[in-house]
C-alpha positions in Angstrom: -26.2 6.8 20.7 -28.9 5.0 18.7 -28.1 3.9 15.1 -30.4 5.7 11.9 -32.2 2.9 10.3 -31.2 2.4 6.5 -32.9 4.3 4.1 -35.0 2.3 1.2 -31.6 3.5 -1.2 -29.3 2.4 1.1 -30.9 -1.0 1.4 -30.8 -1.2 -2.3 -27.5 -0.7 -2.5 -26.6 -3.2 -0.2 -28.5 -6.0 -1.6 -28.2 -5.1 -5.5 -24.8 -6.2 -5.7 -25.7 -9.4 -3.7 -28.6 -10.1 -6.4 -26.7 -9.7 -9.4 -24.0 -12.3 -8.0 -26.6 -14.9 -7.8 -28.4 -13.9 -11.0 -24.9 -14.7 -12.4 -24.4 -17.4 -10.8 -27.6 -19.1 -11.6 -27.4 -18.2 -15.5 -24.0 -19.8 -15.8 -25.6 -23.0 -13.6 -28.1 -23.0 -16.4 -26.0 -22.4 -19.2 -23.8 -24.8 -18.3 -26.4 -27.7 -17.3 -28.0 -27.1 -20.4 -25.1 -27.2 -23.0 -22.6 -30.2 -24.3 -19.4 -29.9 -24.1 -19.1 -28.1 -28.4 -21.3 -25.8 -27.2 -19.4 -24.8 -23.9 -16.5 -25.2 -26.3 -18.3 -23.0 -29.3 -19.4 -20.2 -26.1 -15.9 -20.1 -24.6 -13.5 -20.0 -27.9 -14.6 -16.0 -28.4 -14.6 -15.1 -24.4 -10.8 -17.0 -23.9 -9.8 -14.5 -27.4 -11.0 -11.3 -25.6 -9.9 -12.5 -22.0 -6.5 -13.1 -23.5 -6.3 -9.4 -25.1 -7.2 -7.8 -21.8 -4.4 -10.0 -20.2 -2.1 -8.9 -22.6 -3.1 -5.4 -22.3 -3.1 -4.8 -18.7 0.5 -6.5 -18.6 1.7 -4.0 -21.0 0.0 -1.4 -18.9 1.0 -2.4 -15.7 4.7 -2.3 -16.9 4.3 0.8 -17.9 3.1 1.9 -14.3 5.8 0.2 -12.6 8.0 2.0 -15.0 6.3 5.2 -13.3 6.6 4.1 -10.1 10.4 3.2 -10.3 11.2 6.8 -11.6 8.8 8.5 -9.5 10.5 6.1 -6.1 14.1 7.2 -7.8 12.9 10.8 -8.5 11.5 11.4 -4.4 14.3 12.4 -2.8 13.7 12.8 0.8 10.0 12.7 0.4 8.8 9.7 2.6 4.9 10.6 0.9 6.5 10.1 -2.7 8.6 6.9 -1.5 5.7 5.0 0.2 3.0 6.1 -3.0 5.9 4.7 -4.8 5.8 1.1 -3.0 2.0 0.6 -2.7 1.9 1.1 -6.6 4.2 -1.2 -7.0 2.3 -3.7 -4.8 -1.2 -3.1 -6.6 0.6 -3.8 -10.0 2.0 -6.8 -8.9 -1.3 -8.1 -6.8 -3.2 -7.1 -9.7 -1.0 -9.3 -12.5 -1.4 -12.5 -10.1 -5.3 -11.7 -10.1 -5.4 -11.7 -13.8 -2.8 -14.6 -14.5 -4.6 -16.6 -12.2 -7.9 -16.5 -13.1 -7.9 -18.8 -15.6 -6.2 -21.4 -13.1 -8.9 -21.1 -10.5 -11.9 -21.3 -13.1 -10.3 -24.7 -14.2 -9.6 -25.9 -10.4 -13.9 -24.8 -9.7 -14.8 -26.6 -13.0 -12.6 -29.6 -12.5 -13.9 -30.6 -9.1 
């Protein structure tokens, strides 16, 4: 069976995601090239402030799910559905916490080297 060729919209939405990357990428080249170290120190003080509150934040939150999770795994009874929803919560909270602990770890590791 032969394949439909992409529509012009589905093209787009393929690449746009592509070109924004290295849009990104090249203003932080650029930034960074361009700037001493005060003012990558003066650009990063207020970014590190708000990273830090959405660290916090999602912690607290993601507590707070796996405090759902725990009663809804407790609460399933037999339910296999429940039990398994349960467990894949729990995974995403914890996969997501390493994500957003870790990010500032591997930003230093890129910039070091």
């Amino acid at each position: 069976m032969a394949q439909k060729p992409y529509t012009t919209k589905q093209r787009m939405l393929k690449v746009l995601p592509l070109a924004i990357f290295v849009v990104l990428a090249l203003t932080q080249v650029v930034l960074v090239s361009a700037a001493d170290q005060s003012d990558y120190e003066q650009i990063l003080k207020p970014l590190t402030t708000i990273y830090d509150l959405v660290k916090y934040a999602a912690t607290v939150i993601a507590g707070l799910v796996m405090l759902f999770a725990g009663i809804t795994y407790i609460s399933s009874g037999s339910d296999p559905g429940k039990r398994e929803k349960a467990k894949n919560m729990v995974m995403y909270v914890i996969i997501g916490l390493i994500v957003i602990w870790a990010a500032p770890f591997v930003v230093d590791l890129i910039l070091e080297s």
